[in-house]
N, C-alpha and C positions, 0 to 999 in steps of 0.2 A: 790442128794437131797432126800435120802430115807424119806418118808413118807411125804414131803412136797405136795405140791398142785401139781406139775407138775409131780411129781415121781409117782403118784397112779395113776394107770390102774384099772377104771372101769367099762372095758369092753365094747365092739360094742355097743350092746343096749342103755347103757347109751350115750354112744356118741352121737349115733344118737339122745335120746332124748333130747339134750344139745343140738344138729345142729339145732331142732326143735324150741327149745326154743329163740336162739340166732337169728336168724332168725326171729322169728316173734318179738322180742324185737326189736329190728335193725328198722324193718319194722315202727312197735308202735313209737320210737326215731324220725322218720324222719315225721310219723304224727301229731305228739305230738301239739296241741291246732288246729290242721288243721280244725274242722268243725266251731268253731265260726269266725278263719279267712274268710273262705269263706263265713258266713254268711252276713261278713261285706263286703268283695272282691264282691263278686259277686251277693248278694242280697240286699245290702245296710240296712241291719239290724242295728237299735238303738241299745242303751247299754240293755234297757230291755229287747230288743228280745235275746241280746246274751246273756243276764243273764240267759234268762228262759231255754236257751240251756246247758247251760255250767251248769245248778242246774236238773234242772227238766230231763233231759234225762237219766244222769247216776241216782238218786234218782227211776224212774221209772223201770231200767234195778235193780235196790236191789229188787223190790217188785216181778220181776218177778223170780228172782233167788232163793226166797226163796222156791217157790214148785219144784224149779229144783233141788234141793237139795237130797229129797230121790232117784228121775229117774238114777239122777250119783249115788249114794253110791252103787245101785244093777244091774249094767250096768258095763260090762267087761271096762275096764278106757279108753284104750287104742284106742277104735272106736268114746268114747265118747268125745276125744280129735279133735280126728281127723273132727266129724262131727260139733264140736263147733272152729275149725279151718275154715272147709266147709263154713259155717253161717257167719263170720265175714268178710270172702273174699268174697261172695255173695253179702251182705251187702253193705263193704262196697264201689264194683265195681259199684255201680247201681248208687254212685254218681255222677263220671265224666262221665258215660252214660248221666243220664239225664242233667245234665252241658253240654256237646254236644247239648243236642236235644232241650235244651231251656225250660224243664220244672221243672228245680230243684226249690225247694220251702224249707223256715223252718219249715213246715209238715214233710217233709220225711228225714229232717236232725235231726230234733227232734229222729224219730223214731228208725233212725240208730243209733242216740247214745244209748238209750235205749237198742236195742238189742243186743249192741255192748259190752253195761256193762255188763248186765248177761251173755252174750259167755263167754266173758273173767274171771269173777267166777265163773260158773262152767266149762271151760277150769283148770282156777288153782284147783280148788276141786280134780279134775279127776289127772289131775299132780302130785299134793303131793301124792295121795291115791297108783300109781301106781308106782311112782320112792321109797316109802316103800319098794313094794313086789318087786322091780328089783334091789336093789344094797344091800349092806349087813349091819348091822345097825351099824356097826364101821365105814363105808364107806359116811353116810349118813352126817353128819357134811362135809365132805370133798365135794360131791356134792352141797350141799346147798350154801356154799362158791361161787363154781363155779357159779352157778346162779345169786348169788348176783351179783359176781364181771360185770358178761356179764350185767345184769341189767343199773349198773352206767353207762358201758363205755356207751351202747345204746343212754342211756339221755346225755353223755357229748355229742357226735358228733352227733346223730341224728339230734337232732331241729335244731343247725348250717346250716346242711349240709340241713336240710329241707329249713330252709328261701331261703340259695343261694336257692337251685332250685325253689321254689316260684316265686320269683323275675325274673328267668329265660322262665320258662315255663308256668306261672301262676296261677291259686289258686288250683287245684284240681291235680297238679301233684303226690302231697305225700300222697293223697290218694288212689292213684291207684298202688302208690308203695306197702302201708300198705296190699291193698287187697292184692295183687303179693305175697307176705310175708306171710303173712296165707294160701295161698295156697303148695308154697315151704315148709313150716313147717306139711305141712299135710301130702306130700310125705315125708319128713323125716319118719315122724313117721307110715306111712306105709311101709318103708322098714325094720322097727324093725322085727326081725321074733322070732319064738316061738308062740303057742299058749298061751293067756292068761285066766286063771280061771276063771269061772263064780261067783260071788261073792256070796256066802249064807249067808239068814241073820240069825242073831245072838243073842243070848236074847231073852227077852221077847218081844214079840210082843205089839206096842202100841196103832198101827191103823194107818191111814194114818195121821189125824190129827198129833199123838202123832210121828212120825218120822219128820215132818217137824220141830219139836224142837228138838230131843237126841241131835243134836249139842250142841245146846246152854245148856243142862241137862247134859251133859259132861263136857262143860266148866263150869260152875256154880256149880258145883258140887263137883270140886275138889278145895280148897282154891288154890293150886300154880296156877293154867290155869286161875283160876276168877281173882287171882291180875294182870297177865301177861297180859291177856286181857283188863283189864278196864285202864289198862298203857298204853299201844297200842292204845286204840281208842281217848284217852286224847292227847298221845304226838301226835299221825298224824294227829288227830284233827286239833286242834292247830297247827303245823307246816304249812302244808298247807294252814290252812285260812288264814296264814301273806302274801302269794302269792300273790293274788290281789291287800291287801294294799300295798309290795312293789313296787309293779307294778304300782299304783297311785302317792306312793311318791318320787319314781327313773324318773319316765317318764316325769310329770306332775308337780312337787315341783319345785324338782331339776333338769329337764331338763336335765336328762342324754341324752345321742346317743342311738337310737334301739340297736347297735351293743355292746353299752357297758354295756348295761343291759342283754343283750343276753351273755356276756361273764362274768358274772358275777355271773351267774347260772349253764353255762355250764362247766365251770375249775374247779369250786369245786370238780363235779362229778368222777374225776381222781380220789380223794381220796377215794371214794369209792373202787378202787382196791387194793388200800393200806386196809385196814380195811378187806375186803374180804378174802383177801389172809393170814392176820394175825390170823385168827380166829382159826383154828384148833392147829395152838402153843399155841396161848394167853389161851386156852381154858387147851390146856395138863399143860403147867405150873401152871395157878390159879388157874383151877377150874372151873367148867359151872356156878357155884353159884355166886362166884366174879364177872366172868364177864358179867353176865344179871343183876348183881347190879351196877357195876361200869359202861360200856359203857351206861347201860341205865340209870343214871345217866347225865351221861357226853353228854349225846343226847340233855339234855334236855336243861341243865343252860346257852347255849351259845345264844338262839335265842333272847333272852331281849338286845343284843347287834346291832339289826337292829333297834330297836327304836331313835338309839344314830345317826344315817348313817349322811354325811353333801355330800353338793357338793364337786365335784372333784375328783380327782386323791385318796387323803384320804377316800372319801366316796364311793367308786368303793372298793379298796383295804379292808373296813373296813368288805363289803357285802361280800368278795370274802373271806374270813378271817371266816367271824362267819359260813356260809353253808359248809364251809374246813370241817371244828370242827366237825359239826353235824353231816356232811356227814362220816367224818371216824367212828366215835363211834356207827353211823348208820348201818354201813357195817360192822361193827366188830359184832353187837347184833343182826341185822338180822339173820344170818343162825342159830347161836347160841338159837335164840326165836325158828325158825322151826324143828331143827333138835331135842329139846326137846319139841315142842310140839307135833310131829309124832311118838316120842318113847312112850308117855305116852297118846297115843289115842291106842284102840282096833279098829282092822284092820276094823269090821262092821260100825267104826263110824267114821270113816277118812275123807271119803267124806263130811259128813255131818258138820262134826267139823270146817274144812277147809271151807267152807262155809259159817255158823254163820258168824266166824273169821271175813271173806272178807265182809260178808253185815255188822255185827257192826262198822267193818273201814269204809266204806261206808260211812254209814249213821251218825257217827261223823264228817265225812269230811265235808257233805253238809249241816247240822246243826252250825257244828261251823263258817265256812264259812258263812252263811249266817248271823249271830248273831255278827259276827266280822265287816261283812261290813254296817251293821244295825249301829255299833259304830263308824263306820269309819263317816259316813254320818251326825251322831250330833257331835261328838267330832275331826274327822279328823284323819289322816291315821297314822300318828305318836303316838296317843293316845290309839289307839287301836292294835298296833303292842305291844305298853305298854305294856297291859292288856295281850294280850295272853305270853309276856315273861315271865307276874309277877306270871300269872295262872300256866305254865308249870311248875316252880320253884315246884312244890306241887307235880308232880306226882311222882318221884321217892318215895315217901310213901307209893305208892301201890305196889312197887314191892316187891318179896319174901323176909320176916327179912332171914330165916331157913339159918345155918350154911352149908348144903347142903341139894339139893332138892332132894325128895324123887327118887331113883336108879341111884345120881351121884358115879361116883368115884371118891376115894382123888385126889387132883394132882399128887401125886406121883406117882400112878398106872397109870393114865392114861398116866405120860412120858414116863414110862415104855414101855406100848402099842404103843405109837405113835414111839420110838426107835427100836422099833421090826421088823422083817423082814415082809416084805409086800406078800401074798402068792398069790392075786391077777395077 
């Protein structure tokens, strides 16, 4: 399977970086909605208290991310990984400590999520900027794949495999697996060896002020990254914020089973390996342009199909069917979005670009979410599932028209490459 996903050897380091990555995903999987369960498990928190959790913690963790932004761009990547692995296992061990000791509060659950968000973007900031300088830029599409695909499988089995233990060992087990997990990912990425370069910066100098934006002056600045971006914060937007109301009208309408709304989320996730792994063909035959038009397209037009959901056997089958959809053409455009928007950043603005990125997703997540449950509350959960399927229909207008974006190659060249001997 020359030049296929399994056939490319990209060397120790990268491995390691991937064990790093896979690992603490794994970890994240098996936490995955863990603090406001326990809010409810163990401190018997209302819906407001866990709302203000589930908004306001990660909301709070963007604003502090944003001065974190330049500290990573001129910070060797690889420590700053490692210390922002440190920070989220610190974190978030001091939960089932104080769950032992009888003083856990949603103060200090509040907090952890906060800090919990900005680790985790400026961990990815520092990630993107250094897996750049560490694999070769023909190499880079085939990595980001990899990522993706470890991504999915994470969220298929993690939450699963989290509730079992839940239920088993009670509310605070998967988080101490999650700390466990950022710590094993830190020794990964301490056993990478080589020394790494000190970053210099680059340009013109803007001041402090003025670096806490070149992200966002780099995105904004070039039409292809400004359409890529305002698409991105629109479709995740919007996808996400239909979470909650499915979760109101699968649970509470229709009177699904926990288990069959849990598997109705988690199966799809499989297809993200499919879409992951296709990416580097689908890419040499079409074209990078075709397919950040077509998958991201195709990401979009199927979510107005949860509006339709009924009880039963049909209505399980209909959810598992449209997030299928999404999910592959999701996995197919992901690495496809990272792997050209690293080529077309300068290496001084990496960090910083990859940052923006992560707080403007962010901050669409928790905005439309909040405005969507706002609709939910006068009109009901089916009305406003409506609304963001009918909204999404619109964003494929933002992406790039251009017949190819600026330093793709034809298709044909690039089969070419991809058929070539691997010297790796």
């Amino acid at each position: 399977m020359v030049g296929g996903m399994r056939g490319r050897r990209l060397g120790r380091p990268f491995a390691l970086l991937w064990t790093a990555y896979a690992v603490s995903a794994y970890g994240s999987g098996l936490g995955f909605g863990a603090l406001p369960l326990i809010a409810v498990l163990a401190l018997d928190a209302g819906p407001g208290e866990v709302s203000v959790l589930s908004a306001v913690g990660p909301a709070v963790g963007v604003l502090i991310a944003v001065p974190l932004a330049p500290w990573v761009e001129f910070r060797r990547k690889r420590p700053v990984m490692i210390a922002m692995d440190l920070t989220r296992c610190a974190v978030m061990a001091t939960i089932p400590l104080a769950y032992l000791l009888g003083w856990l509060g949603l103060v200090q659950l509040l907090v952890a999520s906060a800090v919990v968000a900005a680790a985790k973007i400026a961990f990815s900031a520092a990630g993107g900027a250094y897996l750049k300088a560490l694999v070769r830029p023909d190499d880079l599409l085939v990595a980001n794949a990899r990522f993706e695909s470890t991504n999915w499988s994470s969220i298929a089995v993690g939450p699963p495999l989290g509730g079992v233990a839940i239920g088993l060992f009670g509310p605070v087990v998967t988080v101490a697996a999650d700390a466990l997990s950022h710590l094993f990912s830190a020794l990964a990425l301490h056993a990478i060896r080589g020394r790494e370069e000190a970053p210099r910066p680059a340009g013109r100098s803007t001041g402090r002020a003025g670096a806490l934006l070149d992200g966002w002056r780099h995105i904004l600045g070039r039409p292809d990254l400004r359409a890529l971006y305002l698409n991105n914060m629109l479709v995740s937007g919007l996808i996400m914020a239909t979470e909650p109301l499915l979760a109101v009208l699968l649970l509470r309408r229709l009177a699904f089973p926990p288990w069959q709304y849990a598997l109705a989320f988690a199966a799809p996730c499989l297809g993200g390996l499919v879409g992951s792994r296709l990416a580097r063909r689908v890419v040499a035959r079409h074209g990078r342009h075709r397919v950040l038009r077509t998958a991201g397209a195709l990401r979009a037009v199927w979510l107005i199909g949860l509006a339709f959901v009924g009880p039963g056997v049909v209505g399980l089958v209909t959810v598992m069917a449209v997030e299928l959809a999404i999910i592959v053409n999701m996995s197919l455009y992901t690495p496809v979005l990272a792997t050209y928007r690293l080529e077309h950043t300068p290496e001084h603005l990496v960090a910083r670009t990859l940052s923006a990125w992560s707080i403007g997703q962010q901050a669409s997540i928790a905005v439309l979410t909040a405005l969507a449950g706002l609709l939910a509350e006068v009109t009901g959960p089916r009305t406003a599932l409506t609304v963001a399927g009918l909204l999404i229909l619109t964003t494929p207008l933002l992406l790039p028209r251009r017949d190819r974006m600026p330093g793709e190659e034809p298709p044909v060249q690039a089969r070419a490459r991809l058929r070539g001997p691997c010297r790796r």
